[in-house]
C-alpha positions in Angstrom: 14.5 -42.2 36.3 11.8 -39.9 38.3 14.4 -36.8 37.8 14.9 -37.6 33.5 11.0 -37.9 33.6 10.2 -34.2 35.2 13.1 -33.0 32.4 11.3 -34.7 29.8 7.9 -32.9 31.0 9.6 -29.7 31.5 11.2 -29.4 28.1 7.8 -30.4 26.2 5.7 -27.9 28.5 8.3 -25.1 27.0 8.7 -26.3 23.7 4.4 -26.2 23.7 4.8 -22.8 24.7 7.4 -21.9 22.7 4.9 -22.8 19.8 2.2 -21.0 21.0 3.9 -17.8 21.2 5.4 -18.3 17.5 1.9 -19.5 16.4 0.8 -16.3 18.1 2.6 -13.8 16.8 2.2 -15.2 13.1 -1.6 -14.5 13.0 -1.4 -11.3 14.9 1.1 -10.2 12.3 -0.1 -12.2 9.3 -0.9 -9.1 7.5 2.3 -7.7 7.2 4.1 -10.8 7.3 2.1 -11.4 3.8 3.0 -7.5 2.9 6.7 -8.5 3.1 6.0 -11.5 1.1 4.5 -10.1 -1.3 7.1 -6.5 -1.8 9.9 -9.8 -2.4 8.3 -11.8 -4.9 6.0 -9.1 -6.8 8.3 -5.6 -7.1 6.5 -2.6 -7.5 7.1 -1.7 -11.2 5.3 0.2 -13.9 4.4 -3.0 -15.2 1.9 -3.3 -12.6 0.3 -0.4 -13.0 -2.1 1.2 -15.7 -1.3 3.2 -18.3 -3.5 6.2 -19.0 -3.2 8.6 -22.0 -4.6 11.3 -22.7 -4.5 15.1 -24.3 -5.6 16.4 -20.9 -6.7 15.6 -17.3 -9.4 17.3 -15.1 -9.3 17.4 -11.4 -12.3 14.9 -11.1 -10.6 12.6 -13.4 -7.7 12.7 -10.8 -9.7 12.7 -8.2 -12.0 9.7 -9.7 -7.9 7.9 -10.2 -7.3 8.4 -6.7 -10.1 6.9 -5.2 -10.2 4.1 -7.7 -6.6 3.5 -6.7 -7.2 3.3 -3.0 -10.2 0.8 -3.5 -8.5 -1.5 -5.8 -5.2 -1.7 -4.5 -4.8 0.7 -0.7 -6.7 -1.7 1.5 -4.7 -4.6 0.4 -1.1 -3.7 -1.0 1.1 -0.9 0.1 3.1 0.6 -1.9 1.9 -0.1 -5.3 1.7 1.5 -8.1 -2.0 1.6 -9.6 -2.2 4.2 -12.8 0.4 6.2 -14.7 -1.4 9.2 -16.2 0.4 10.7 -19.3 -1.2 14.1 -20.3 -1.7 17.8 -19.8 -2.6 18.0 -15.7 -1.7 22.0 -16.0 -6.6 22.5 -15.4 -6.0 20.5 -12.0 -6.8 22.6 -9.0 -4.4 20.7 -6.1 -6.4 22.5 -3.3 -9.7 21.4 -4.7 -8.9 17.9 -5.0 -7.4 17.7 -1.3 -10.2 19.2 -0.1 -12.8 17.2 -2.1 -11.4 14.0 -1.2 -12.9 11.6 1.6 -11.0 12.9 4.7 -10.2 9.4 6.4 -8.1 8.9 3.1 -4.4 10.3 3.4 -3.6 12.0 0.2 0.0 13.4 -0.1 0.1 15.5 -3.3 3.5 17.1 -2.0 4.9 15.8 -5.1 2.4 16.6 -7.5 3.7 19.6 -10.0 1.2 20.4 -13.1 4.0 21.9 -15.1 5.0 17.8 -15.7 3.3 15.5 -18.4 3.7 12.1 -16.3 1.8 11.4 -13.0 2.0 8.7 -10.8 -0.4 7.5 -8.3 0.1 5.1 -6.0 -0.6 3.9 -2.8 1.5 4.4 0.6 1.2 3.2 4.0 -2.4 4.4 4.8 -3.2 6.6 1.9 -2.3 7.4 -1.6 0.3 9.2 -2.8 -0.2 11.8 -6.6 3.8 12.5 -7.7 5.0 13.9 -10.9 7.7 12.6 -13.0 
């Protein structure tokens, strides 16, 4: 009876740490585990995002996209899309609006091509990413 009592013990003292460790680890994590969550039930779609047209963009306008992008959507969502800009973008300087941008914001404009009508901005990971379609 003494030995079945010591078991008992020994199996709730592990199954308490067992929960602790899970209990742990899901509010260390619970930004990401809401991330995942949240790229399953709400896809990353155009529908999401904001339609903008015009004849013509400027590079403050893009620039003014950007950052409204990163604080309405960067510090809370990755990977959404925030405005689709439909227009002329052929008067936006790209090394002027990387360099005019606040630096501890990651801007990838690798994609960016002014010769196209469509441009998506959305964010990534830690920064926000300008891509023509």
């Amino acid at each position: 009876m003494k030995g079945m009592a010591l078991q008992i013990i020994a199996e709730l003292m592990i199954a308490i740490v067992a929960i602790l460790i899970v209990v742990s680890l899901m509010s260390f994590y619970s930004e990401q585990i809401k991330d995942f969550f949240n790229g399953i039930f709400y896809k990353n779609d155009y529908s999401c995002a904001e339609i903008i047209n015009s004849t013509s963009f400027s590079t403050s306008q893009l620039k003014t996209s950007i950052m409204a992008c990163w604080d309405k959507c960067g510090k809370k969502y990755q990977n959404k899309i925030c405005y689709v800009l439909t227009g002329d973008v052929s008067d936006v300087d790209s090394n002027a609006l990387k360099s005019s941008l606040d630096s501890p914001l990651s801007v990838d404009i690798s994609k960016f091509d002014k010769s196209k009508k469509t441009t998506v901005i959305k964010t990534m990971n830690k920064g926000v990413i300008v891509e023509s379609t």
